[in-house]
C-alpha positions in Angstrom: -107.3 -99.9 -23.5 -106.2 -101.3 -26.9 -105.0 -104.8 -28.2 -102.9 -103.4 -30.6 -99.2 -102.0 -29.6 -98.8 -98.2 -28.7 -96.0 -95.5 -30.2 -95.4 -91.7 -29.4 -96.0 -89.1 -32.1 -92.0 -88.9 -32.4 -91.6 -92.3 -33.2 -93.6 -92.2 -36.3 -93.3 -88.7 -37.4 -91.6 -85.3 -37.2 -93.4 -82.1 -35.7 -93.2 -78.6 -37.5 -94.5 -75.7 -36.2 -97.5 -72.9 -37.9 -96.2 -69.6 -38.3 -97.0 -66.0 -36.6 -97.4 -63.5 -39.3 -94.5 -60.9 -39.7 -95.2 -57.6 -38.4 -97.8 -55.5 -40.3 -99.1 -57.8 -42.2 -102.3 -58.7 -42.3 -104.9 -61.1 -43.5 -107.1 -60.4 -46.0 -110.2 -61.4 -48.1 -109.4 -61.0 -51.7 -108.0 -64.8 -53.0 -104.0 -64.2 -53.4 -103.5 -67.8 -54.7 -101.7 -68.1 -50.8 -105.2 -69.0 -48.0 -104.2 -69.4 -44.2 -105.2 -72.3 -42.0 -106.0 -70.8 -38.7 -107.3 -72.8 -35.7 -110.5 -73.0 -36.2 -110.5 -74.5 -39.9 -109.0 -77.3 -38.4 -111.7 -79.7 -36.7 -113.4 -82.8 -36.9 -110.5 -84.5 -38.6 -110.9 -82.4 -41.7 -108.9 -78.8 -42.8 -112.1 -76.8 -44.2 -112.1 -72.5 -44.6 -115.5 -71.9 -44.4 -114.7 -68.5 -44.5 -111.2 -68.6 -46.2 -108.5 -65.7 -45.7 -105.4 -65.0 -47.6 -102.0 -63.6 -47.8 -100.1 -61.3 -50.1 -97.5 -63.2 -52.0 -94.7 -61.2 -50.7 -95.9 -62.6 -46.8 -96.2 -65.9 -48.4 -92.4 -66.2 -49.5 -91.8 -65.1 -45.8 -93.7 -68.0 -44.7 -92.5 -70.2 -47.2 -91.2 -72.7 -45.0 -94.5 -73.0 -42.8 -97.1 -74.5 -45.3 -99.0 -77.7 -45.7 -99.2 -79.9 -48.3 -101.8 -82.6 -48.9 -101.6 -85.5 -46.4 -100.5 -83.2 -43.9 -102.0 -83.9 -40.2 -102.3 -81.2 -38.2 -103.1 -80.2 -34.8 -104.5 -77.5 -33.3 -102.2 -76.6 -30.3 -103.5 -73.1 -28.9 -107.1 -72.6 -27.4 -109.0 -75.1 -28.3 -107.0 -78.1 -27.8 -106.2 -80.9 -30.2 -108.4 -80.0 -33.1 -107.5 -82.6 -36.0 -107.4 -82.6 -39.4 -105.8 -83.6 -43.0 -104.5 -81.8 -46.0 -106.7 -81.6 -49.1 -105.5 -81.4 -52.2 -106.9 -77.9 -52.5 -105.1 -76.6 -49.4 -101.8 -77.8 -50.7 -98.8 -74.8 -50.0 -101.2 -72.8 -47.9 -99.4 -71.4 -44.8 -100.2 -73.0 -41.4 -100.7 -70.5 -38.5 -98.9 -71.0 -35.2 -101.7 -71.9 -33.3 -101.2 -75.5 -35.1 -98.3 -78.4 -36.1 -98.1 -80.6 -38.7 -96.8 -84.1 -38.3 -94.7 -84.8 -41.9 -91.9 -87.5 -43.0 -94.5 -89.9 -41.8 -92.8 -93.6 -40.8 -93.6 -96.2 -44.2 -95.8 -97.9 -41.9 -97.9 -95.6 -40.7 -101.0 -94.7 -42.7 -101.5 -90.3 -42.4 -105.8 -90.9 -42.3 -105.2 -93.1 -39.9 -103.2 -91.3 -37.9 -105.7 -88.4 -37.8 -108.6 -91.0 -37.1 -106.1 -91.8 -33.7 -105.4 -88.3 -32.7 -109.0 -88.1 -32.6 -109.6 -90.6 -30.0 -110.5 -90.2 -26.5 -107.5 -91.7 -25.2 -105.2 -89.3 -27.6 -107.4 -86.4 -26.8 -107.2 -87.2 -22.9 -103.4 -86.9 -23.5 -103.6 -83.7 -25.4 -105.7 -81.9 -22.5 -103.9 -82.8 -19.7 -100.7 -81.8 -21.3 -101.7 -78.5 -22.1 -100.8 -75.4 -19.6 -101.4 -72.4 -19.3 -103.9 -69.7 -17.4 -105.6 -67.4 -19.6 -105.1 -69.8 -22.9 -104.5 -73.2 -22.5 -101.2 -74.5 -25.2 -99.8 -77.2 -26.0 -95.8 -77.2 -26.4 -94.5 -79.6 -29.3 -92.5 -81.7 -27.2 -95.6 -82.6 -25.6 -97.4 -83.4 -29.0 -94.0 -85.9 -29.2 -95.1 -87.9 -26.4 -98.5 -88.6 -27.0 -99.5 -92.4 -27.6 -101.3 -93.6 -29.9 -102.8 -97.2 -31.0 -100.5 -98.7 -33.8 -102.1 -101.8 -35.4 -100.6 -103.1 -38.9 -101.2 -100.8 -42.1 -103.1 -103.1 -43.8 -105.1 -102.8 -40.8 -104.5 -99.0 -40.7 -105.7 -98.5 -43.7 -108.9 -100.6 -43.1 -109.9 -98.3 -40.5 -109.3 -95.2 -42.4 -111.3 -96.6 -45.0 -114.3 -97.3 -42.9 -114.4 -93.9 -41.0 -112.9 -92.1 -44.3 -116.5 -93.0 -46.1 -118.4 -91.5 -43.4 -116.8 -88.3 -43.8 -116.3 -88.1 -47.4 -120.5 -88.3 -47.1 -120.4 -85.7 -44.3 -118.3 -83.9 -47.2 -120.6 -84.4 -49.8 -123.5 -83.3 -48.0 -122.4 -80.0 -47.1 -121.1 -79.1 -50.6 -124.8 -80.1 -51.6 -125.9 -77.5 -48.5 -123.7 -74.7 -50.1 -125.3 -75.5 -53.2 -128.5 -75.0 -51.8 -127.9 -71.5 -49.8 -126.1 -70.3 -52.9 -129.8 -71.1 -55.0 -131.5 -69.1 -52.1 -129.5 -66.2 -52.5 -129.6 -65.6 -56.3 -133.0 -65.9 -56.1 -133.3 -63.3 -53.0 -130.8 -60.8 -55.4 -132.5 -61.7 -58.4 -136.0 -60.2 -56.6 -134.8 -57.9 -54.1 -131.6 -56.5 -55.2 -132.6 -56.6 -59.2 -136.3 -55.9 -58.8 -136.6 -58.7 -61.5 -139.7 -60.6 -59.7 -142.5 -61.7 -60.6 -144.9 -59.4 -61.9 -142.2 -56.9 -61.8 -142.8 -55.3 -65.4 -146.2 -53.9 -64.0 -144.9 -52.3 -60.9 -143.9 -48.3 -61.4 -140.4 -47.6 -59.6 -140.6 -44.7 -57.5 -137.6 -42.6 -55.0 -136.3 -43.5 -51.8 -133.4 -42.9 -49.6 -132.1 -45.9 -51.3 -132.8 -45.3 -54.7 -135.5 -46.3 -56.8 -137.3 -48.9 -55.3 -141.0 -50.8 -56.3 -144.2 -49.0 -55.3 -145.8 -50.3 -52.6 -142.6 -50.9 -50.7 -141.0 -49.4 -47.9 -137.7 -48.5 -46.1 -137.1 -49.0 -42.5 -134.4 -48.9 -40.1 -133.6 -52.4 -38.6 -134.6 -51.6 -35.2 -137.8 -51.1 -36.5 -138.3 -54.7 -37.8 -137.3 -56.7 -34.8 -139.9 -58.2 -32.2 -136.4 -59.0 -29.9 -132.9 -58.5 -29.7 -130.1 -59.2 -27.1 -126.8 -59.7 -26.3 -126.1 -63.6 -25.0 -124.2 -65.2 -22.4 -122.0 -67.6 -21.3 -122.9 -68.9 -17.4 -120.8 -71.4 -15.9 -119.1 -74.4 -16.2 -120.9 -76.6 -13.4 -123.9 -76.1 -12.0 -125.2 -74.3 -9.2 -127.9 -72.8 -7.2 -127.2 -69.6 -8.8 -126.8 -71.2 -12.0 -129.2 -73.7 -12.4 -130.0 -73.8 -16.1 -128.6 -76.0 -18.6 -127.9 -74.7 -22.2 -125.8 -74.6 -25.0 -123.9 -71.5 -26.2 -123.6 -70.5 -29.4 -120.1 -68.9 -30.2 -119.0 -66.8 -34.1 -117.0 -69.6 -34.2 -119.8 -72.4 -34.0 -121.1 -70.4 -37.5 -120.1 -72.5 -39.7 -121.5 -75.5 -38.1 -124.8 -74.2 -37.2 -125.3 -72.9 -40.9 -125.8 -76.5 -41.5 -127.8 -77.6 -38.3 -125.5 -78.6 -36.3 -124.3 -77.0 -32.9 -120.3 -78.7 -33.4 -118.3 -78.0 -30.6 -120.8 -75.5 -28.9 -120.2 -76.3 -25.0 -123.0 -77.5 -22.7 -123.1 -74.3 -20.0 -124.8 -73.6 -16.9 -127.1 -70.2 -16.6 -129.3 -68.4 -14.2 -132.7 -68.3 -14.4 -133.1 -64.5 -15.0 -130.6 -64.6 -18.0 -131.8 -67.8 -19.8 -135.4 -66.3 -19.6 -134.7 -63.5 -22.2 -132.1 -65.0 -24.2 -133.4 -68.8 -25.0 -133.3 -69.3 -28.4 -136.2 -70.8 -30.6 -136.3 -71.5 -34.6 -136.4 -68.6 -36.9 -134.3 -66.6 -34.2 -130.7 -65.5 -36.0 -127.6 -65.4 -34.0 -125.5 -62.3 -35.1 -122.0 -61.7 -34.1 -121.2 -58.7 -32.7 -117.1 -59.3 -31.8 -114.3 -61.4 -32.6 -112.7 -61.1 -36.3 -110.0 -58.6 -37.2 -108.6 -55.8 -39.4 -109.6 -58.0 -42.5 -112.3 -60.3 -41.3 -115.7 -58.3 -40.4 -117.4 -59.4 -37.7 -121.0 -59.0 -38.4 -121.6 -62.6 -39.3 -125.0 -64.0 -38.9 -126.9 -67.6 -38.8 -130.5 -68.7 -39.1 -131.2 -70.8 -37.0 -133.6 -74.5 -38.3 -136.2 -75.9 -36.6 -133.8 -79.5 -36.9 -131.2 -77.9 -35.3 -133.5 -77.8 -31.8 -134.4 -80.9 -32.8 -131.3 -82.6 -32.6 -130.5 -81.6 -29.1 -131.6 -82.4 -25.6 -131.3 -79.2 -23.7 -132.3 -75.5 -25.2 -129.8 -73.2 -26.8 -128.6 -69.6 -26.0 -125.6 -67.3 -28.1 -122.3 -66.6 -26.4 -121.5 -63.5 -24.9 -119.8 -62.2 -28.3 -123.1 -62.7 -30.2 -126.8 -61.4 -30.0 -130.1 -63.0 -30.7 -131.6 -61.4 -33.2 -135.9 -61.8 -33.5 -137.5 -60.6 -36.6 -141.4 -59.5 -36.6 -142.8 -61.8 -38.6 -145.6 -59.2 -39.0 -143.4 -56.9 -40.9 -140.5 -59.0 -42.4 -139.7 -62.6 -42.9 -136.4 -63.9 -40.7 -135.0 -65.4 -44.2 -135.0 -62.2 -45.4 -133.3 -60.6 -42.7 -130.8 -63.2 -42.6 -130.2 -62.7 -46.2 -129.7 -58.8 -46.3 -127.0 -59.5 -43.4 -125.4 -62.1 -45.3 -125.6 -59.6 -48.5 -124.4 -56.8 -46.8 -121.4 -58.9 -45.2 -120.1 -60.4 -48.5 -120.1 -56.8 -49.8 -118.2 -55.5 -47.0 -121.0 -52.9 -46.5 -121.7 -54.4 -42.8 -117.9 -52.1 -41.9 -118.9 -49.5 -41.9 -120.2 -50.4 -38.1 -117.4 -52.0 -36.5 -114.4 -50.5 -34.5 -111.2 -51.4 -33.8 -109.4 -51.9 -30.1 -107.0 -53.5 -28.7 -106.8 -55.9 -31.4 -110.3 -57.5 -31.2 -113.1 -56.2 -33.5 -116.5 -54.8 -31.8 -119.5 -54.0 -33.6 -121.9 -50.9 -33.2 -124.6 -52.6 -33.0 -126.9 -49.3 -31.6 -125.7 -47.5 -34.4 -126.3 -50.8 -36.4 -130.3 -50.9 -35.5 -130.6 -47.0 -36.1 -128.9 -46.5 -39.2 -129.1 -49.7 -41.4 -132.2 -49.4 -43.5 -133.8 -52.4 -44.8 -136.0 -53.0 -48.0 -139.2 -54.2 -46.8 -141.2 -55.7 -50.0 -144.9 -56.1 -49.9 -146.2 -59.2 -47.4 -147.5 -61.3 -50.2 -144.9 -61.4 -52.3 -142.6 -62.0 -49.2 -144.5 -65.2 -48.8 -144.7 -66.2 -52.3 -140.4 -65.7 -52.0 -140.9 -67.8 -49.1 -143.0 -71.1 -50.5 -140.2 -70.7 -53.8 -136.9 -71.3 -51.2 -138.7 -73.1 -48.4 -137.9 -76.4 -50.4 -134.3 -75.1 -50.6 -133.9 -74.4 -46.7 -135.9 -77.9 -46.1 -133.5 -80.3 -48.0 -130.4 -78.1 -47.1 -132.0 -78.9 -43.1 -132.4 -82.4 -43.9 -128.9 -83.2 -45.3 -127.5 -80.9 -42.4 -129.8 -83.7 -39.9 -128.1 -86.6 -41.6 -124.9 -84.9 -41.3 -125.6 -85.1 -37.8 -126.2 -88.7 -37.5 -123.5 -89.3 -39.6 -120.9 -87.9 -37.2 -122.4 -89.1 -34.1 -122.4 -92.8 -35.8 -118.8 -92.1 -36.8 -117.7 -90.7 -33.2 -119.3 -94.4 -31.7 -117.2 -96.3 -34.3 -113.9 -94.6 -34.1 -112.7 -95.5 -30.4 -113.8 -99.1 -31.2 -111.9 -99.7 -34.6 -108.8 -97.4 -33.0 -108.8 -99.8 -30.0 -109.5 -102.9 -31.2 -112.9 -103.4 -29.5 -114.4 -104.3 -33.2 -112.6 -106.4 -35.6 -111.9 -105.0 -38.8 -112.0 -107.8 -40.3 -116.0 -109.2 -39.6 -117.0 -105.3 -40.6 -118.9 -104.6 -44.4 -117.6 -102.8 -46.4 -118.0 -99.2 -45.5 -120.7 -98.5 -48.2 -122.9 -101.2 -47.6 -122.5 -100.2 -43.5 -124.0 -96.8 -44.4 -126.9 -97.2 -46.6 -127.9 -100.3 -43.9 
């Protein structure tokens, strides 16, 4: 319960809905000046494309009338249920999908970070899943988003709350733009060596043929399948447990990606497995998670994650992929996982990774057979692999670490925020926000 009044949504704001895109069109990669929002950018109270699509500008004056501009809450309403988060600046006039609203013409005295922070909350969110309905997707209708309650103190006192979780996540942000920094380092190097051939020592080594061109003596072309110790598809068990499913683990979905890239698991559920199952497909560090369906016409699937030794360490039960995904074990013997993980992400930003999906029935599947016979991978010479190694390992190890602290961050902010929304702590005996963190 809260000490401070209640309201419903349509008391201090009006409810617009996303947009379906018009028949035939399509998403696609190449930056229009016009991204999407789809569901899953929106989480954690923050709008963030990872992985940002677009559309044409003729689609965008269709759609004119559905985008966002900064301050905008939104909610996801489709699938996963009540996902929250708030305009940026940079996502100002993109178009909203119609898996989400947007709460706009906000009342004077109602504070939009705020209001986000208290959509967030347990008691909100309780509201938001019991309202939702349906069998093979769960959705939330609008007038339902109307009547949801939340918390209302003063906006002075609005704004204090805001303030306090805002610095949290404005950390959390700042962290994971140093992270991208990092990976980005990692990969020019890896291109700069083993797409360039510029590495070092490289003016003494002769070039000779291969199936992929000319390539430094001494190294070798092999077809993926050739490089892996262990590969297979995942699983996703059961809700509750069992006696047939007795194992406890999470499950690692495409959509978790972008959280896991920085050692995190996010929203990855806590499912229940048999034995038999769990036995070949636990994950352990230096395994890669590959995603072998999901995406769409524009979108590859064909994404793929490394997976840290902080990220184990940060949870209390062991970790499989989803059904949609495959583990993916290198043999250390022959190749190094980082530089497996680093051709697929290569060959995914290229859009060479394709050429190995199908289309049907509007999901996108990947050949992954095909996949293990017919990619060929650069192999380079076992010492210099190493030496690569010891140059990025620095990289990966701070990139880890800030993902760690990312982690406490949000767990520390998750324990404050049904507190300051209901009243439980007292604003006004807090530090400031700054001095709270560094203590």
């Amino acid at each position: 319960m809260s000490i401070y009044p209640s309201v419903r949504i349509v008391e201090i704001a009006q409810i617009k809905g996303g947009k379906r895109l018009p028949a035939g069109a399509s998403l696609v990669s190449e930056d229009t000046g016009h991204p999407y929002v789809r569901g899953r950018d929106i989480r954690n109270g923050a709008i963030r494309c990872d992985e940002p699509v677009f559309i044409t500008e003729d689609v965008h004056q269709q759609l004119r009338r559905y985008t966002i501009a900064e301050g905008d809450v939104c909610i996801t309403i489709v699938g996963n249920i009540g996902d929250v988060g708030i305009t940026p600046r940079s996502l100002h006039n993109a178009n909203l999908t119609e898996n989400a609203v947007k709460l706009v013409q906000l009342r004077d005295d109602c504070d939009g970070h705020f209001l986000a922070y208290a959509l967030l909350s347990p008691h909100a969110q309780a509201q938001m899943k019991l309202s939702a309905a349906g069998a093979a997707q769960p959705k939330l209708g609008i007038y339902k988003v109307e009547q949801i309650e939340v918390a209302y103190p003063p906006l002075a006192t609005q704004r204090r709350i805001a303030s306090i979780l805002s610095a949290y996540d404005d950390l959390i942000e700042n962290n994971t733009r140093r992270i991208a920094i990092l990976e980005e380092m990692a990969r020019r190097i890896y291109e700069e060596w083993f797409v360039r051939f510029r590495f070092p020592g490289h003016e003494q080594v002769k070039m000779v043929e291969s199936e992929l061109g000319l390539i430094p003596e001494g190294w070798t072309v092999q077809p993926l399948g050739n490089l892996l110790e262990h590969h297979i598809g995942g699983g996703w068990g059961e809700e509750s447990e069992s006696e047939d499913f007795p194992v406890a683990a999470y499950v690692i979905r495409g959509t978790d990606i972008p959280d896991v890239r920085v050692s995190a698991l996010g929203r990855s559920p806590l499912r229940h497995h048999k034995e038999s199952n769990f036995r070949t497909r636990k994950l352990q560090p230096k395994d890669i998670v590959f995603e072998v369906s999901g995406g769409s016409k524009d979108q590859p699937v064909g994404r793929a994650v490394l997976l840290t030794h902080r990220l184990f360490q940060s949870v209390d039960q062991p970790i499989i992929c989803a059904s949609f995904c495959r583990l993916v074990r290198a043999n250390q013997k022959v190749i190094l996982p980082e530089l497996l993980q680093l051709h697929f992400e290569r060959i995914y930003e290229n859009r060479e990774i394709m050429k190995y999906q199908t289309q049907s029935t509007g999901i996108t599947n990947f050949k992954f057979t095909v996949f293990l016979e017919k990619e060929m991978v650069l192999v380079p010479p076992s010492n210099l692999q190493e030496y690569f190694s010891k140059s990025v390992l620095p990289l990966y190890d701070l990139a880890s670490t800030l993902g760690a602290k990312n982690t406490n961050l949000r767990a520390t902010r998750d324990l404050l925020l049904p507190k300051l929304i209901s009243g439980e702590l007292d604003v006004s005996t807090l530090p400031e926000p700054e001095e709270a963190i560094a203590a």
